[in-house]
C-alpha positions in Angstrom: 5.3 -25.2 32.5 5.6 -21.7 33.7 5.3 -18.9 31.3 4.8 -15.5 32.1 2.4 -15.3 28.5 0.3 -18.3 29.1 -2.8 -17.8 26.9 -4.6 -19.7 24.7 -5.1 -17.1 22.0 -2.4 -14.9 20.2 -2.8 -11.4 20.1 -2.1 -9.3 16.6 -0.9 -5.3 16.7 -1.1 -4.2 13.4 1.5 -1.5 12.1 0.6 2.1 12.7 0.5 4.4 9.8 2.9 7.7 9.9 0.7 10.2 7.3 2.5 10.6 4.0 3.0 14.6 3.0 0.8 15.6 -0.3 3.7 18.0 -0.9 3.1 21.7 -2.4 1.5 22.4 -5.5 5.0 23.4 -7.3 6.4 19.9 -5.9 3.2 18.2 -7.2 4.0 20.6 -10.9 7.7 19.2 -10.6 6.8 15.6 -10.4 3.9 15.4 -13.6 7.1 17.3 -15.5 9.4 14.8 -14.2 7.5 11.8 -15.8 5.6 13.9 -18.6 2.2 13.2 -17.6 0.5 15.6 -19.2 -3.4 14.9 -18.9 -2.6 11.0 -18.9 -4.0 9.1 -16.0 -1.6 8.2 -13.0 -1.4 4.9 -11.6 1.2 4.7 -8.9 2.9 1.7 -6.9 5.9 1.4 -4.8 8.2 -1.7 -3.6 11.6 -3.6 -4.6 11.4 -4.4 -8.2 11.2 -8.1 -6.4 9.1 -11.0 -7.9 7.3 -11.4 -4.7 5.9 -7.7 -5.5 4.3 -9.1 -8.4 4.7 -5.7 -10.2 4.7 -7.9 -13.3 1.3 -8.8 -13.0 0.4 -5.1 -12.9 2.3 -4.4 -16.2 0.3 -7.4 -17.9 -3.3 -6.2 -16.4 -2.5 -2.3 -18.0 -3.5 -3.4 -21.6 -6.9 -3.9 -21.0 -7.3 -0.7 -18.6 -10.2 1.2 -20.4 -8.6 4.8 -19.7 -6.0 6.8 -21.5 -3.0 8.0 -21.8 -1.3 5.9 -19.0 1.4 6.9 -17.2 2.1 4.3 -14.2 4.6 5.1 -11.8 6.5 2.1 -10.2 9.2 3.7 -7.4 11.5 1.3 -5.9 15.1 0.2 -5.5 16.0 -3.0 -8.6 16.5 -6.2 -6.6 16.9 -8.5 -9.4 13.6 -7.8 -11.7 14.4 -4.2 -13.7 15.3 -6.0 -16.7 12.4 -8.5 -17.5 9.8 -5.6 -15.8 11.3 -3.2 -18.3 11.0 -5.4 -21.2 7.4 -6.3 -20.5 6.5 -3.0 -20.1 8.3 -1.8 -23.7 5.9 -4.0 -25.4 2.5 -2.1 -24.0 0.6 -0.8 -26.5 0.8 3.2 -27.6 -0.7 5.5 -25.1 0.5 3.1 -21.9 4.3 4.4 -20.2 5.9 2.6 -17.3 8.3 4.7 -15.5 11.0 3.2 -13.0 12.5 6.1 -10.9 14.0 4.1 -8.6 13.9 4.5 -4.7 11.9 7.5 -3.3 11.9 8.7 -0.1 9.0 9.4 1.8 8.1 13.4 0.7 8.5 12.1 -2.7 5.9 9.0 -2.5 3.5 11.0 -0.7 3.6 14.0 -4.1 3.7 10.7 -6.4 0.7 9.0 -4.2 -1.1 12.3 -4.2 -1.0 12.6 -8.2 -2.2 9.0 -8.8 -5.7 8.1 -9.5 -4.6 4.7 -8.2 -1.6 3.2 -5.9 -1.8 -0.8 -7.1 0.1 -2.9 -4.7 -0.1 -6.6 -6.9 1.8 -8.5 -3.8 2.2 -12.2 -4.3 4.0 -12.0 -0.4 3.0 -9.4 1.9 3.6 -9.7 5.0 1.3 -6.7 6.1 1.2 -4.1 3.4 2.2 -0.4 4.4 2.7 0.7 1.0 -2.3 -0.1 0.7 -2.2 1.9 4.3 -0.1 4.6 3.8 -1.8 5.4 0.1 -5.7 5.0 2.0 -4.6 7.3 4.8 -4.0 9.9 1.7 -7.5 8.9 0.8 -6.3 6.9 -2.6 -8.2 4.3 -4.4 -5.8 1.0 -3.7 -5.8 -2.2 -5.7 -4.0 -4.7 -4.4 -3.7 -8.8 -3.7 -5.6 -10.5 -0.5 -2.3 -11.8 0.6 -0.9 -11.2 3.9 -1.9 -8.1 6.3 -4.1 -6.3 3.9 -6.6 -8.9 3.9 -7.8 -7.3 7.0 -8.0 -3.4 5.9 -8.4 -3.0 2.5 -12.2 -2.8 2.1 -14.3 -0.3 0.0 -14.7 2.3 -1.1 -11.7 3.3 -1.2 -9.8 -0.6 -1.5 -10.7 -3.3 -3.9 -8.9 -7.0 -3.5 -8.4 -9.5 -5.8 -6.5 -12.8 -6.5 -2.3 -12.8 -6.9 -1.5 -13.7 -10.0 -4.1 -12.8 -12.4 -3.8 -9.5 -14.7 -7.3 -9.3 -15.6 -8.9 -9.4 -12.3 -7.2 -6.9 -11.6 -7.3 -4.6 -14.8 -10.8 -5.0 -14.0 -10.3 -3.7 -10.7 -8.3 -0.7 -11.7 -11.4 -0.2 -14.0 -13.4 0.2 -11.5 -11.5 2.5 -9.3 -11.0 4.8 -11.8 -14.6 5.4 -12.8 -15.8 5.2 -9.0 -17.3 8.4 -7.9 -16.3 9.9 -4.6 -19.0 9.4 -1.9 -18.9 10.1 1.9 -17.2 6.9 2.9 -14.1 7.7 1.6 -13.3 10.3 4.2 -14.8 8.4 7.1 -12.6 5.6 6.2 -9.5 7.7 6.1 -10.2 9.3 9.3 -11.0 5.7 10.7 -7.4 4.9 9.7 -5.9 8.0 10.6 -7.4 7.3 14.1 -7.3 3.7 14.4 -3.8 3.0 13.3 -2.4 6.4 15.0 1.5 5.5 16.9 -0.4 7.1 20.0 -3.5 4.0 20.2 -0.7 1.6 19.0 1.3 2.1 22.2 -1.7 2.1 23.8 -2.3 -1.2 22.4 1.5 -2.5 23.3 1.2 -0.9 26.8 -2.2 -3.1 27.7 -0.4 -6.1 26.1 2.4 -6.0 28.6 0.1 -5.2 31.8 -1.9 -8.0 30.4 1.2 -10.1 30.3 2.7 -8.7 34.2 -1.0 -9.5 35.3 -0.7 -13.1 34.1 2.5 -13.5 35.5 3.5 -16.0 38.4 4.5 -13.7 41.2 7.8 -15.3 42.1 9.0 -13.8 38.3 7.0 -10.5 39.1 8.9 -9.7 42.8 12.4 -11.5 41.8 14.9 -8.4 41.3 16.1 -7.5 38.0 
């Protein structure tokens, strides 16, 4: 059978990371007023309000998160879970607040990323996970599922990975996040993703994958005119 990618092995590229703004210090002002944070703790996440973003799971696992006052962010467009998500979260106990602002763009999750002690990203479907790259690459603490893509990335110190589906795991994660003090790693493994996942070694990666491919290529496709 002639194929021009005849190899016995697939080959993965994994999504580059475009850095996230931390915004000024009057935008970062205008944001804890926005939500009324006050000296509570942030926890931040972003995605559809969509059952596969299991944002559920991180309402039920804030109860038994040791710290307070609580103020935890959730950004993202409704698409079809607003109303139950808003209901759990009404019935948190007093010093907890879930606030749904709705889509942001990008300056305005890089200033919300930047405020939060956390960015939890409780996928039950993921098919990669830009929302755990994009918070790291700010050098946040992430808590998220091992589903999908971030499997392969998010790794401590500053990621922690649990099971989908299960509140206190990851309450107990978010406990430990938030009481981890900073060490060295966390900027070397910033700068690693910063460097790693960069658009400019990405091509670079694309760009050998094609010669690879021309390379492997029977000639009469490689001479025949376009």
């Amino acid at each position: 059978q002639d194929s021009a990618l005849r190899h016995d092995r697939s080959l993965v590229i994994e999504n580059g990371v475009t850095p996230l703004s931390d915004g000024t210090s009057e935008d970062r002002q205008l944001m804890r007023d926005r939500f009324h944070v006050g000296d509570s703790i942030v926890i931040g996440a972003a995605g559809r309000l969509a059952w596969s973003k299991g944002f559920d799971t991180l309402i039920a696992s804030l109860s038994s998160v040791s710290a307070r006052p609580i103020v935890c962010v959730i950004a993202g467009a409704d698409a079809g879970e607003m109303v139950p998500l808003s209901k759990q979260a009404a019935e948190l106990p007093h010093g907890i607040r879930v606030v749904f602002p709705g889509q942001m763009n990008r300056e305005e999750l890089g200033v919300l990323f930047t405020l939060s002690s956390v960015i939890a990203v409780p996928s039950r479907d993921e098919p990669f996970g830009l929302v755990a790259l994009e918070a790291m690459a700010l050098k946040r603490h992430v808590v998220a599922t091992a589903v999908g893509g971030m499997k392969r990335f998010v790794e401590q110190p500053l990621g922690r990975l649990v099971a989908p589906d299960d509140p206190s795991s990851f309450a107990s994660a978010l406990n430990s996040a938030l009481t981890a003090p900073e060490t060295p790693g966390e900027s070397s493994q910033q700068q690693s993703i910063l460097t790693s996942r960069s658009w400019s070694v990405i091509a670079t990666s694309y760009e050998n994958l094609l010669a690879d491919a021309c390379e492997g290529a029977p000639s009469r496709h490689r001479n025949e005119p376009r």
